[in-house]
C-alpha positions as YAML, in Angstrom:
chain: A
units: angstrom
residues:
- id: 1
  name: UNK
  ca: [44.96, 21.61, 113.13]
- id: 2
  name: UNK
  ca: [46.21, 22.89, 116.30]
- id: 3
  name: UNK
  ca: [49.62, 22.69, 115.14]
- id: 4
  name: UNK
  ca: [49.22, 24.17, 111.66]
- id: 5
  name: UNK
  ca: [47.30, 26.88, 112.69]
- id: 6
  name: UNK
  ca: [49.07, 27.95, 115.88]
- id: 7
  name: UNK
  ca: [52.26, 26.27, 116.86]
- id: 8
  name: UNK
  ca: [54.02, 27.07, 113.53]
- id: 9
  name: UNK
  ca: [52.44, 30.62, 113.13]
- id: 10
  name: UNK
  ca: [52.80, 32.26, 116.63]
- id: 11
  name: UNK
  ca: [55.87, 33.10, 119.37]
- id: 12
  name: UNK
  ca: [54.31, 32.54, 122.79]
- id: 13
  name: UNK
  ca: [56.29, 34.55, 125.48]
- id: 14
  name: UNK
  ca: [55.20, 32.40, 128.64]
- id: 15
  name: UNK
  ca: [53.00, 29.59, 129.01]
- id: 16
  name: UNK
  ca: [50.55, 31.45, 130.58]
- id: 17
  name: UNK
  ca: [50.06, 33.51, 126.85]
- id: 18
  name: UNK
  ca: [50.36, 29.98, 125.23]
- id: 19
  name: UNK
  ca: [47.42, 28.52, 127.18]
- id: 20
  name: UNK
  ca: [45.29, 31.56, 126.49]
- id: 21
  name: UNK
  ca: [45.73, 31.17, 122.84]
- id: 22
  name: UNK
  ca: [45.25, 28.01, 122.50]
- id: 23
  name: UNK
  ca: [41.91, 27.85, 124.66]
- id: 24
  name: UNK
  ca: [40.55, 30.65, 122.76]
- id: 25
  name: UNK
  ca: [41.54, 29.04, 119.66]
- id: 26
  name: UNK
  ca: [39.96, 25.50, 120.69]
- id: 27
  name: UNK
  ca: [36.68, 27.79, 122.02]
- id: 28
  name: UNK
  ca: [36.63, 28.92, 118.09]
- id: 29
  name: UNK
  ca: [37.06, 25.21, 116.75]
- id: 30
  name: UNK
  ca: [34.28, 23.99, 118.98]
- id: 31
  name: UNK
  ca: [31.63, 26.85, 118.14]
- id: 32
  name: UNK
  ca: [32.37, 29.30, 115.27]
- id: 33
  name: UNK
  ca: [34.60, 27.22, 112.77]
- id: 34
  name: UNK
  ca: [33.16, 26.09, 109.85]
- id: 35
  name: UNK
  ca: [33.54, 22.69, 109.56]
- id: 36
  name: UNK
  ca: [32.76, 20.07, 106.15]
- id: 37
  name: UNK
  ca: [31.28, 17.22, 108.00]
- id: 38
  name: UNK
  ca: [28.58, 19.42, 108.88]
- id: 39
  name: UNK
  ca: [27.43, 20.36, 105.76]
- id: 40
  name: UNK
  ca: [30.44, 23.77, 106.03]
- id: 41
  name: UNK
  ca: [28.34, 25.09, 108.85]
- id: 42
  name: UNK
  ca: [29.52, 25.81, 112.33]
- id: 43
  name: UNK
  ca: [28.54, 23.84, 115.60]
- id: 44
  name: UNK
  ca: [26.82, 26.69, 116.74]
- id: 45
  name: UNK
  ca: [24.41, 27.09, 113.71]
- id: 46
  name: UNK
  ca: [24.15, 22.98, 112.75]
- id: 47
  name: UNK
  ca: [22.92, 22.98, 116.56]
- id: 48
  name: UNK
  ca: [20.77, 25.33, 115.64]
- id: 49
  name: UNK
  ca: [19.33, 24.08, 112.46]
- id: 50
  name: UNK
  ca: [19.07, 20.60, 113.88]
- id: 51
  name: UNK
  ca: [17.04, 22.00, 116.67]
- id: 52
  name: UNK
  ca: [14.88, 23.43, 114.65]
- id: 53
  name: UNK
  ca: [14.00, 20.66, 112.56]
...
């Protein structure tokens, strides 16, 4: 994923811009992403619906 959707897309000037990318990008895989394996919701709202029963 990481490599499809940023390492063959994007030019970083300095590692320093890499490593901002790519934790913002992980920050949106981990918590706003939809994702299939839960049900094409995101962490943040299967965490949600699972806490609420």
């Amino acid at each position: 994923m990481l490599e499809r959707d940023l390492y063959s897309k994007m030019y970083f000037e300095t590692f320093k811009e890499a490593c901002e990318i790519v934790t913002e990008y992980i920050g949106f895989y981990n918590e706003r992403r939809f994702h299939s394996s839960l049900n094409r919701l995101s962490p943040s709202q299967y965490d949600a619906a699972w806490r609420a029963g």
